[in-house]
C-alpha positions in Angstrom: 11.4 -21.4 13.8 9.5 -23.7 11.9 7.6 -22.7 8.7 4.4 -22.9 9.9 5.3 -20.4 13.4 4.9 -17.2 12.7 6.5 -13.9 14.8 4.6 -11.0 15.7 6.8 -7.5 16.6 5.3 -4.1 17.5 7.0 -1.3 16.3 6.7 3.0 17.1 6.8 4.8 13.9 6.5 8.7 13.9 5.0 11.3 11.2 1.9 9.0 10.5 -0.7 11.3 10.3 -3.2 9.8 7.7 -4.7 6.8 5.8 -2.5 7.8 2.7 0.9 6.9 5.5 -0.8 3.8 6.9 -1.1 2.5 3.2 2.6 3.9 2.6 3.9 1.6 5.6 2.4 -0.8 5.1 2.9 -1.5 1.4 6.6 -1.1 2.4 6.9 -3.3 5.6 4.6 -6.1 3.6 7.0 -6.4 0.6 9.8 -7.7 3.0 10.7 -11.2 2.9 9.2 -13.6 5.6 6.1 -10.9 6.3 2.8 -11.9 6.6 0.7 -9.2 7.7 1.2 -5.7 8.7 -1.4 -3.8 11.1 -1.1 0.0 11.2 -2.7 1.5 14.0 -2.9 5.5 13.1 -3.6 6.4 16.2 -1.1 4.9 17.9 1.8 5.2 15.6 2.3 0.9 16.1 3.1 -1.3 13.7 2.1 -4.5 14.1 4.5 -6.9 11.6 3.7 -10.7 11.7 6.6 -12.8 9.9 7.0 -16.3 8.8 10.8 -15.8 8.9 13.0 -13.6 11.4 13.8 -10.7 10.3 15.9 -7.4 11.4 14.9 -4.2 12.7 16.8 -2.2 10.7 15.2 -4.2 7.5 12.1 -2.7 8.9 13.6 0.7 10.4 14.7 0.7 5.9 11.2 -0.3 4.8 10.1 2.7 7.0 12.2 5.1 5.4 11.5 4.4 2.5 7.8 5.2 2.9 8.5 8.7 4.1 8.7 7.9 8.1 10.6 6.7 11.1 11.0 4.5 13.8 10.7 6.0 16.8 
């Protein structure tokens, strides 16, 4: 991957169940190396995480966890 491609992966996280956990995930999954962007969907539970660099699930599945959820 080049650095100007960038990746987009959906993930299933459970126990979201308000804005305060969407901010939570999202402030978690966005201070990994190589993201870009993070989209929560509430409703859904998907997370939308748009990299400029691969990166793992489980550095995600971590990020996660340490907001207070899991994947699914």
């Amino acid at each position: 991957m080049t650095p100007a491609e960038t990746t987009t992966q959906t993930y299933d996280v459970v126990g979201m169940t308000c804005d305060h956990c969407v901010r939570s995930v999202t402030e978690e999954v966005s201070a990994l190396d190589g993201v870009s962007q993070v989209e929560v969907d509430l409703a859904s539970g998907k997370v939308h995480v748009t990299t400029r660099q691969p990166i793992t699930t489980q550095q995600v599945r971590e990020a996660v966890a340490e907001a207070g959820y899991q994947l699914a």
